[in-house]
C-alpha positions as CSV (number, residue, x, y, z in Angstrom):
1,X,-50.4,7.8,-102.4
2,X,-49.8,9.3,-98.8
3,X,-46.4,8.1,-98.1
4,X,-46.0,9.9,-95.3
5,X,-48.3,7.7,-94.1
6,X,-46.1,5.0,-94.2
7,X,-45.1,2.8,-91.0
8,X,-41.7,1.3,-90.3
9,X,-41.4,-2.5,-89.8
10,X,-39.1,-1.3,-86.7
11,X,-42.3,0.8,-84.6
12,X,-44.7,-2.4,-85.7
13,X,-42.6,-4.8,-83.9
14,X,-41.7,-2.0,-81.1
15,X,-45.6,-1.1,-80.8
16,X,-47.4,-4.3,-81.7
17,X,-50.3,-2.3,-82.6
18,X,-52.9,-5.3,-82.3
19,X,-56.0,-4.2,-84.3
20,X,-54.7,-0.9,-86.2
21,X,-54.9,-0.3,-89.8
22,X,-51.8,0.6,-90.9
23,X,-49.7,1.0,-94.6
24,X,-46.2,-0.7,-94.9
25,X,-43.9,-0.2,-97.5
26,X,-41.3,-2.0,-98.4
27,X,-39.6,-5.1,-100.7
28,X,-40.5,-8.6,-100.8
29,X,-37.8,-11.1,-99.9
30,X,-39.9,-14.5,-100.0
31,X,-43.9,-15.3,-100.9
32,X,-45.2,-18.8,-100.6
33,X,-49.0,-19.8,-101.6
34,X,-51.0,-22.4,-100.9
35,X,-54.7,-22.2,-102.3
36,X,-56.3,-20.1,-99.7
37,X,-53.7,-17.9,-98.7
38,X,-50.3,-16.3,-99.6
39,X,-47.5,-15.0,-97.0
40,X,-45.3,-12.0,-97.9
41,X,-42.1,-11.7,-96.0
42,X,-41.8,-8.2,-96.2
43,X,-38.5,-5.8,-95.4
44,X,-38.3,-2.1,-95.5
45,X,-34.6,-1.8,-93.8
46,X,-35.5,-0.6,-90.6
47,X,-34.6,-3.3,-89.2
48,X,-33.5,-6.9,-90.0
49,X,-36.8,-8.7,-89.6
50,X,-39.1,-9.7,-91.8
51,X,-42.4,-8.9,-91.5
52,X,-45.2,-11.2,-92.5
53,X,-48.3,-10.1,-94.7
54,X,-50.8,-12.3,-95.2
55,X,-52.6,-12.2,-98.9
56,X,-56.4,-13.4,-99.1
57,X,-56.7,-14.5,-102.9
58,X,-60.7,-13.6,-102.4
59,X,-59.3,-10.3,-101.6
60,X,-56.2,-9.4,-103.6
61,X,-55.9,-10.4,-107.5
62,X,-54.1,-13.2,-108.6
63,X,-52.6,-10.8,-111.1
64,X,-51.0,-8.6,-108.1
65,X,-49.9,-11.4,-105.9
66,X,-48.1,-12.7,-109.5
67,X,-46.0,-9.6,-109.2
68,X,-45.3,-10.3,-105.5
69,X,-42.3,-11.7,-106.1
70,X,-38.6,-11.6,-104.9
71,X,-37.5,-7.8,-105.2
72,X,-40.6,-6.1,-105.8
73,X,-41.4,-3.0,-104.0
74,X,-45.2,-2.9,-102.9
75,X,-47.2,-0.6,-100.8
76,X,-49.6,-2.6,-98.5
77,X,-52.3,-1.8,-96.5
78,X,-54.3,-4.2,-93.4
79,X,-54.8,-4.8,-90.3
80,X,-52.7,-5.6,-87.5
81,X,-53.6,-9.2,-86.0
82,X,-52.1,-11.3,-83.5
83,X,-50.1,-14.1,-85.4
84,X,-51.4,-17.8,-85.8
85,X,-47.3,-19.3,-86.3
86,X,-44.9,-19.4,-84.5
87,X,-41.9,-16.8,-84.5
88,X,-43.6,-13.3,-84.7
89,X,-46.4,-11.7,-82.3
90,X,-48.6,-10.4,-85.2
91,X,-48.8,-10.2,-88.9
92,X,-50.6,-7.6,-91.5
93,X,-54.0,-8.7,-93.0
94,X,-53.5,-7.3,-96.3
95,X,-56.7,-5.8,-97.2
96,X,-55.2,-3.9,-100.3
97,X,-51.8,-4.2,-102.4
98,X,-49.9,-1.9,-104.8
99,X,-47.4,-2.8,-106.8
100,X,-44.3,0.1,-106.3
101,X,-42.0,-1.6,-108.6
102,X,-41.8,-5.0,-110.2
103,X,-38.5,-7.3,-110.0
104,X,-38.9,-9.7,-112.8
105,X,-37.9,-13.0,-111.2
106,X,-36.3,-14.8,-114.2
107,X,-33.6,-11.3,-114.0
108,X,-33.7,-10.3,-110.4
109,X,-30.1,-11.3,-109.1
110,X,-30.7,-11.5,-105.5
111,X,-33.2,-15.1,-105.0
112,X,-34.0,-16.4,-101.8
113,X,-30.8,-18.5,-101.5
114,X,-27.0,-18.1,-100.0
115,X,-25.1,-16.0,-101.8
116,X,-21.3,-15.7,-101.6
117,X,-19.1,-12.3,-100.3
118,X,-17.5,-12.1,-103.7
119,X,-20.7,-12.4,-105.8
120,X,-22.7,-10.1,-103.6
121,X,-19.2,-7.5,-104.5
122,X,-20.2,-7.6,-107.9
123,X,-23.7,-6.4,-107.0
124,X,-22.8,-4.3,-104.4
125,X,-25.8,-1.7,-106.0
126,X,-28.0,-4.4,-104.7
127,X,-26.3,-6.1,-101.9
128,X,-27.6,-3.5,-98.9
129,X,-31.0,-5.7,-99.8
130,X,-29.4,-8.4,-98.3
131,X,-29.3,-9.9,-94.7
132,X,-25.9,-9.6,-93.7
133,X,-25.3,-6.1,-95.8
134,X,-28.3,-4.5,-94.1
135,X,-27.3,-5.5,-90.8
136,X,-23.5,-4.0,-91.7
137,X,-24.9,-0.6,-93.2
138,X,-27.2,-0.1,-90.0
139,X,-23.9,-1.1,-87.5
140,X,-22.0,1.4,-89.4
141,X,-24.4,4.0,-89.2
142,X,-25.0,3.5,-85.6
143,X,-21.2,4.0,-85.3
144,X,-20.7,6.9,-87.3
145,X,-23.2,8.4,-84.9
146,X,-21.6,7.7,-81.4
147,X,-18.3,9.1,-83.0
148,X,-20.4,12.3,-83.0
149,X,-22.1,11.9,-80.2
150,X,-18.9,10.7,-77.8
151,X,-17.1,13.8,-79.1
152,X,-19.8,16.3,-78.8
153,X,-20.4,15.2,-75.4
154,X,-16.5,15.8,-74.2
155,X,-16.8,19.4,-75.9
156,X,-14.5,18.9,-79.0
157,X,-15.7,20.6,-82.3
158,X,-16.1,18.9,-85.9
159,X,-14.0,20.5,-88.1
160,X,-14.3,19.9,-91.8
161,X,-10.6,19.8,-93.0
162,X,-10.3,19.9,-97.8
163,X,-10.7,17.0,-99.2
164,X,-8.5,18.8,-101.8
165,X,-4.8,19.8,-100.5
166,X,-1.6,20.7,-101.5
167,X,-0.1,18.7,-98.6
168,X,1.1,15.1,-98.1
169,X,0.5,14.3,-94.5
170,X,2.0,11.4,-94.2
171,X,4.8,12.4,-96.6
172,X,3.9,8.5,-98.3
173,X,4.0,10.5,-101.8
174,X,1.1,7.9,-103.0
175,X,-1.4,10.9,-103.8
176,X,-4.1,11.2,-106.4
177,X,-3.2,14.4,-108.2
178,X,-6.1,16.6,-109.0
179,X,-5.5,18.4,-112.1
180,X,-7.8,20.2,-114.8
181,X,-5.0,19.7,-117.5
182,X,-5.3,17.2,-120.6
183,X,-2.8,14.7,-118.9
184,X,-1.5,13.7,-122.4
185,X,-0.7,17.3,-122.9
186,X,0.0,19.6,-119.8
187,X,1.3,23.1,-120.6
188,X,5.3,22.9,-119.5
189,X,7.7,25.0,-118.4
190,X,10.8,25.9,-120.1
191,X,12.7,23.2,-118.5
192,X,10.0,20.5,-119.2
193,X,8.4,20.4,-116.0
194,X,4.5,20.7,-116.0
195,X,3.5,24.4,-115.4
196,X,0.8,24.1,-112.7
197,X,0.2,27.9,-112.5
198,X,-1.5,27.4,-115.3
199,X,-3.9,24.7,-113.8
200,X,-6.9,25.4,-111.8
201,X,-5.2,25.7,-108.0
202,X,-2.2,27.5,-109.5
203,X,-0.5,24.8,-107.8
204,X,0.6,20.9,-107.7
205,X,-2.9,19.5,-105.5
206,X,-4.0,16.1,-105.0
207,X,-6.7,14.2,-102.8
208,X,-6.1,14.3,-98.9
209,X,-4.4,11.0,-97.0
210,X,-5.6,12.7,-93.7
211,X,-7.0,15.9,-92.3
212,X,-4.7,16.1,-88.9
213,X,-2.0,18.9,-90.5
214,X,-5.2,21.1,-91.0
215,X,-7.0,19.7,-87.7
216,X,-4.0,20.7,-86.1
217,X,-4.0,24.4,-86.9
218,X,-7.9,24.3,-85.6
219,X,-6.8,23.1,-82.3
220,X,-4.3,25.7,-81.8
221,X,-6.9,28.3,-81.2
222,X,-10.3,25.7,-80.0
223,X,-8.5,23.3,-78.2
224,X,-10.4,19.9,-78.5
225,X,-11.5,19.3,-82.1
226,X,-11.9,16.8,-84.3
227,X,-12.3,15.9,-88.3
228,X,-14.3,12.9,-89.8
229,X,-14.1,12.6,-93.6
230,X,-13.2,10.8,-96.5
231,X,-9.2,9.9,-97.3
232,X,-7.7,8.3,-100.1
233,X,-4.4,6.3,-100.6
234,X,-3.0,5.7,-103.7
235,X,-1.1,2.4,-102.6
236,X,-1.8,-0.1,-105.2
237,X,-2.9,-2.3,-102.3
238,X,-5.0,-5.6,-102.3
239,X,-5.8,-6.6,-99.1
240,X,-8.7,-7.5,-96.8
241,X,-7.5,-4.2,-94.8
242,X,-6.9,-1.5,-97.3
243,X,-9.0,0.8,-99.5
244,X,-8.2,3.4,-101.6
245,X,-11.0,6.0,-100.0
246,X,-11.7,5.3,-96.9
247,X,-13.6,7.6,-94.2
248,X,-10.9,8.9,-90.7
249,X,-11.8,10.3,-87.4
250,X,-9.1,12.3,-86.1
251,X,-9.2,14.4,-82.9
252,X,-6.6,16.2,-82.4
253,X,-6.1,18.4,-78.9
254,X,-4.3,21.1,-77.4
255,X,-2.6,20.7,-73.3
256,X,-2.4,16.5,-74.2
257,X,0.5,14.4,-73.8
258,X,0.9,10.8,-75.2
259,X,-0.5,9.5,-72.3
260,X,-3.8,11.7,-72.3
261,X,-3.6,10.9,-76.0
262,X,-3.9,7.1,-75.2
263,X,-6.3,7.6,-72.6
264,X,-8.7,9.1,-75.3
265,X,-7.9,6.6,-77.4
266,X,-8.8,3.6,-75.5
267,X,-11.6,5.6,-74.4
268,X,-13.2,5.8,-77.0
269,X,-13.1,3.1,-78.7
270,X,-14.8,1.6,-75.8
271,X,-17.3,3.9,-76.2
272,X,-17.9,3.1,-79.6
273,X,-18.1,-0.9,-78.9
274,X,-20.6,-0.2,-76.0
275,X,-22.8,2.1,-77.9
276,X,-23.2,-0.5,-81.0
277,X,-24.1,-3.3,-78.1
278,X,-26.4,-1.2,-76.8
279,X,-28.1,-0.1,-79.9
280,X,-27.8,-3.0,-82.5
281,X,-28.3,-6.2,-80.3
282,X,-30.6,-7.9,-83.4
283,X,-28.3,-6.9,-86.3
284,X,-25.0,-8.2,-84.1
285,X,-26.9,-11.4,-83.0
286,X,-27.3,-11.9,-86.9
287,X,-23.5,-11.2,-88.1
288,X,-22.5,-13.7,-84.7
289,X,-24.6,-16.5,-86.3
290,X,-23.2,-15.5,-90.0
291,X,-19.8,-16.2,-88.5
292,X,-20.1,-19.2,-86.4
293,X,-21.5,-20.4,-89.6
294,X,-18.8,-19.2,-91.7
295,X,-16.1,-20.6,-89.1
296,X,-18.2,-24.7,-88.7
297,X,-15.7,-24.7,-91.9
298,X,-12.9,-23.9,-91.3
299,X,-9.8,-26.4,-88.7
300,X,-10.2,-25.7,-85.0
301,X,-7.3,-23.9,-84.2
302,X,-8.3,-21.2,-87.3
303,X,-11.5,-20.8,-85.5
304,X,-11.9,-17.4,-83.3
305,X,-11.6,-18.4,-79.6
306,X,-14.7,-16.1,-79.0
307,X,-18.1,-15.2,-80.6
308,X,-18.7,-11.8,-82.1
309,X,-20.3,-10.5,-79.0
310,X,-18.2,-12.1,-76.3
311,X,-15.2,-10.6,-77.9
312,X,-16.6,-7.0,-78.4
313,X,-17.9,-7.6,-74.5
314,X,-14.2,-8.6,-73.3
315,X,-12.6,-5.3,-75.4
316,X,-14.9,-3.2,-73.3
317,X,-14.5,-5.0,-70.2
318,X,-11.1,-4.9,-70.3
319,X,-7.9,-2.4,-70.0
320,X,-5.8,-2.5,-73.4
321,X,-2.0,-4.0,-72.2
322,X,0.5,-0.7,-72.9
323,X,3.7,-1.4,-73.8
324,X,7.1,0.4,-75.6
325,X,8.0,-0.8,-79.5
326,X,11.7,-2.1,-77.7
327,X,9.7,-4.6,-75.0
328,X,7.6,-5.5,-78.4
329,X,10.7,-6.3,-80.5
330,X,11.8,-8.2,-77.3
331,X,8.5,-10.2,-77.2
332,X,8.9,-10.6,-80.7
333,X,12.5,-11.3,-81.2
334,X,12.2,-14.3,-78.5
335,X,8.7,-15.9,-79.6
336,X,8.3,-19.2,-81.4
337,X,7.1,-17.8,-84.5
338,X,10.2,-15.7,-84.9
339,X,12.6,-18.9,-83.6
340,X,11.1,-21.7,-86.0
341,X,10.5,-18.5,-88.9
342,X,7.0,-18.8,-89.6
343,X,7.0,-14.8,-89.8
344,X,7.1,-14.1,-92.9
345,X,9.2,-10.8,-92.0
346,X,11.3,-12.1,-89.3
347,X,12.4,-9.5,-86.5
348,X,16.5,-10.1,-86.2
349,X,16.7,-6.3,-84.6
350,X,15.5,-3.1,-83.3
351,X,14.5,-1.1,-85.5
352,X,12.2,-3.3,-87.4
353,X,9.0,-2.3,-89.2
354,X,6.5,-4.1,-87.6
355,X,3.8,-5.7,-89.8
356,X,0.5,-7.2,-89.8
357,X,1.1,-10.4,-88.4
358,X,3.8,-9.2,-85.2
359,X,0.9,-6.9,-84.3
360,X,-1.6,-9.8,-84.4
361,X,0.6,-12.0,-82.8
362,X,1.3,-9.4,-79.7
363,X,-2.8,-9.2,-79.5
364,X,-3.8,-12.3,-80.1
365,X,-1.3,-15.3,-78.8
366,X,0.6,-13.1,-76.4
367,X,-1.2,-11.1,-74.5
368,X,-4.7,-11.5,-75.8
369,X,-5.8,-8.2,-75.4
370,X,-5.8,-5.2,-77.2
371,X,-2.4,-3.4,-76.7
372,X,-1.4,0.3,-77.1
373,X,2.0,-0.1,-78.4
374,X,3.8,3.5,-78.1
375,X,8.0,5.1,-78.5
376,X,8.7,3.6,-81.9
377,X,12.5,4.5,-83.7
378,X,12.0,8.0,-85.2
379,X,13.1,6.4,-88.2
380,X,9.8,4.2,-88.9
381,X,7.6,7.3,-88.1
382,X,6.2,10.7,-89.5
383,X,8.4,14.2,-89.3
384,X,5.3,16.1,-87.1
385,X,5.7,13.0,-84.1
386,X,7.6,14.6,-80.8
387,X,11.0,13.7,-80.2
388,X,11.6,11.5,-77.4
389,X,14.6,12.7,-74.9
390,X,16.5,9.6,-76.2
391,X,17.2,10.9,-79.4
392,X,16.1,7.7,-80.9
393,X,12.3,7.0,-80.8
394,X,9.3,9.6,-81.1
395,X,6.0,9.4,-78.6
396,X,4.2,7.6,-81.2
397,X,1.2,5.4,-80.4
398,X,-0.6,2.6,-82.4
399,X,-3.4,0.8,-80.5
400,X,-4.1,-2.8,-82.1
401,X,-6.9,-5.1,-82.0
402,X,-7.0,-9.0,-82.9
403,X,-8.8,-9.6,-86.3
404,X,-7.3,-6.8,-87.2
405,X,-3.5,-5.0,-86.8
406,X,-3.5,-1.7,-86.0
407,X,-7.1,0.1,-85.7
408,X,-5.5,3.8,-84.4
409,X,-2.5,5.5,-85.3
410,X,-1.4,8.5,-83.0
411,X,1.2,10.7,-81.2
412,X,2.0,13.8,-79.5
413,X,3.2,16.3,-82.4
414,X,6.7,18.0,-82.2
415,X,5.6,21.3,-80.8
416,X,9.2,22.7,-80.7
417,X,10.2,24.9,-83.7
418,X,13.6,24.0,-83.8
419,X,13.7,20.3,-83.1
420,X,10.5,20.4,-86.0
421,X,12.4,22.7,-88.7
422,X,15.5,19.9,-88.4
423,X,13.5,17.0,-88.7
424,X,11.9,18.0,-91.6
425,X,15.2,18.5,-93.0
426,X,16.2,15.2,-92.3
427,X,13.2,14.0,-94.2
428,X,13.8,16.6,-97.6
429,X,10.3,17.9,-96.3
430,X,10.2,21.5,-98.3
431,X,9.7,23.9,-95.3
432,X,8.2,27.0,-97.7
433,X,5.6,25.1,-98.9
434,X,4.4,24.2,-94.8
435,X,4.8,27.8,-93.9
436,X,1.6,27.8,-92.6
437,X,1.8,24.5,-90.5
438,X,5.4,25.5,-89.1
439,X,3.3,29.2,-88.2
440,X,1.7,26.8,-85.1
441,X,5.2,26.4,-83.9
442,X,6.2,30.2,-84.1
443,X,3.6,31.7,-82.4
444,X,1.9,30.4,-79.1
445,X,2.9,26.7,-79.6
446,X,1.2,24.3,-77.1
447,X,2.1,20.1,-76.5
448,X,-0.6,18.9,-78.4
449,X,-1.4,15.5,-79.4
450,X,-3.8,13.3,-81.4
451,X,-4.6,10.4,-83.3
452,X,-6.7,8.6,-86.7
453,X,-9.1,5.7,-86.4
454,X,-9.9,4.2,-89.7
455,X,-13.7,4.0,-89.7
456,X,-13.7,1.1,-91.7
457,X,-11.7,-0.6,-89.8
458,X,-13.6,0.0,-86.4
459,X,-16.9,-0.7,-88.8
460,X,-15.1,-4.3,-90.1
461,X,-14.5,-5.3,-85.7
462,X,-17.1,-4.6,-84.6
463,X,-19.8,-6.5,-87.5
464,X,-16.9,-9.5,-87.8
465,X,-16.8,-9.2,-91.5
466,X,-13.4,-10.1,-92.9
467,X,-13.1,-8.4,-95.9
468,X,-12.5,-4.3,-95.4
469,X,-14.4,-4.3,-98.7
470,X,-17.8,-5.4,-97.2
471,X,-18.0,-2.4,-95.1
472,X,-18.0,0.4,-96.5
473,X,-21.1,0.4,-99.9
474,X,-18.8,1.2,-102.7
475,X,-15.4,0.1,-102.0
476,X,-12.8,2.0,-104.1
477,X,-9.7,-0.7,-104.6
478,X,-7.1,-1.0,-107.6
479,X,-9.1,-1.7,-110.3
480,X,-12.6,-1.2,-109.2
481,X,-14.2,2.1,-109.7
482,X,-17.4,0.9,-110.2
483,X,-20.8,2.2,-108.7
């Protein structure tokens, strides 16, 4: 069958190889015939065009060009000619066809029409054969890859932190416990309680919320590392921003301060942005005119003031407004949302939690740009963030983007034993079982500093999509395990 013979739809229409014979392989999205001739829009996923075949009935058998229909796989082989329409430089003469797989039309879900977010959802084992999905997956991809390659280029190292722990980062307590026991029946203790040294680990485990406690220790002895895997959060959350597995890119770095940490931070996300304009200009161009379309319905003043590519042009272009959490709660405090309570959460003092919509309305009516909010109350934050000389807030960072709320979450970490052991005190965070982590503190303890990105939520800015759920392949929500 000589796959490996096989050419991408992406070299044909880099090459235009006028006059070759070559084999393409791929799906059919649409075939129309007329008497003398059919035309095959063909798609392998190497890009988002279509390529068109054209089918000589004196050549090809009724029979195959029957089975040529929406779905199918075929294997095709022609020649390369310059193209008679308009639209594309050159076509495939199809001298031969082979049907790879058939997609019975009456059953195949995915015809040649519009299909809606939340139908395609329910498919999601077929949506990447779509349009918009396959321009999404190959975004994300391209992403995923500048992470490494921004990193590797600065000299950090990727460290693979467990995906099984016995630690709660965040201290959130909303874990997925990983157990071996019958859960109906777990051996117990004398007192009742569940006996885990009689389960697999010997101990109480569940699935990571984040990798920095471990990425931490790494950068204790190699300075600059940093961790990209999967997370989960038990939180029985749904929302258009939250997932139950998600995938998080944390560096975390020895010798940084909260301002080198922020630096990086805004760094690199403009790094990220750049790289996907660079590198995805068709499949961008596509998700622009997907949400202009999308928007024509909705009222004027709901409608994003810029395009998809103007707006991931102005966050590079531009330097991200840095501000504390007290000149926030000012901002907010005073603004008319707050006056004439259209917040839903109202800010009436310092102190306040800040939510979705204050961070939006900071990025996107205030200041319109992204803003690096940092010194929140110690009381709102994690035990590991340092302790500001005030007494009252911690050098914490969040950097928020409009669309979306917060997109990083950072700080410089407590590197002080004491001012650590007492703060986990305050918190009833068990100190024996973070012997280990408190170990960093005792012996050659550095200021060090880092921060998480939530790949999703990078992946959902950058394509437009609204729905945190139509970015990652098989979202994991409450509820839906499926896939």
């Amino acid at each position: 069958m000589a796959f490996n013979k096989r050419v991408k739809i992406k070299t044909i229409l880099d090459q235009n190889p006028i006059g070759q014979e070559i084999t393409l392989m791929g799906w059919v999205r649409t075939k129309r015939s007329n008497k003398n001739v059919s035309f095959i829009a063909l798609n392998d996923g190497s890009i988002i065009t279509n390529y068109q075949v054209v089918a000589d009935p004196n050549l090809i058998s009724e029979e195959i060009l029957k089975k040529c229909s929406t779905g199918a796989c075929v294997k095709i082989t022609g020649t390369i000619v310059e193209s008679q329409g308009a639209g594309q430089a050159s076509e495939l003469n199809a001298k031969s066809i082979e049907i790879l797989g058939e997609a019975d039309p009456e059953k195949y879900p995915l015809q040649p029409k519009k299909h809606s977010l939340e139908f395609l959802r329910e498919i999601a084992h077929l949506r990447m054969r779509t349009n918009t999905f396959g321009a999404i997956f190959r975004v994300r991809h391209a992403l995923a890859f500048a992470v490494h390659r921004y990193f590797n280029d600065k000299g950090f190292f990727y460290i693979h932190t467990p995906i099984i722990t016995g630690s709660d980062a965040e201290g959130a307590g909303e874990t997925f416990k990983v157990t071996t026991f019958d859960i109906g029946n777990p051996p117990k203790n004398t007192d009742g309680s569940v006996d885990f040294k009689q389960d697999f680990f010997e101990r109480e485990t569940n699935l990571t919320v984040s990798g920095q406690l471990e990425g931490e220790l790494a950068a204790m002895a190699l300075s600059e590392i940093y961790t990209f895997g999967p997370t989960f959060r038990a939180e029985n959350s749904n929302t258009t921003r939250h997932l139950a597995e998600f995938w998080m890119i944390e560096p975390e770095m020895a010798f940084y301060d909260a301002e080198d940490n922020a630096d990086l931070a805004e760094e690199f996300l403009k790094y990220l942005i750049q790289y996907a304009l660079e590198n995805c200009q068709e499949d961008l161009k596509f998700l622009e005119s997907r949400l202009i379309e999308e928007e024509s319905s909705k009222p004027t003043d709901q409608r994003s003031e810029l395009n998809l590519l103007d707006k991931l042009k102005f966050v590079v272009d531009n330097e991200f407004v840095r501000i504390t959490y007290t000149e926030a709660i000012d901002i907010l405090r005073n603004s008319n949302p707050n006056k004439k309570k259209k917040f839903q959460y109202l800010i009436e003092s310092w102190g306040a939690d800040l939510q979705s919509e204050h961070e939006r309305y900071l990025v996107e009516k205030h200041f319109k740009k992204p803003v690096i909010l940092t010194d929140y109350p110690k009381e709102i934050k994690s035990f590991y963030m340092r302790q500001n000389e005030d007494g009252k807030t911690v050098a914490a960072m969040d950097i928020l983007f409009p669309g979306i709320g917060e997109i990083i979450g950072g700080s410089q970490r407590e590197e002080r034993l004491d001012v650590l052991t007492a703060r986990m005190d305050e918190m009833n965070i068990p100190k024996e079982e973070m012997w280990w982590f408190l170990d960093t503190r005792r012996f050659g303890s550095t200021p060090h500093a880092g921060f998480g990105l939530g790949f999703e939520r990078m992946v959902q800015f950058v394509t437009g999509m609204g729905n945190i759920r139509d970015v990652i392949a098989f979202p994991r929500t409450p509820g839906n395990a499926e896939f």
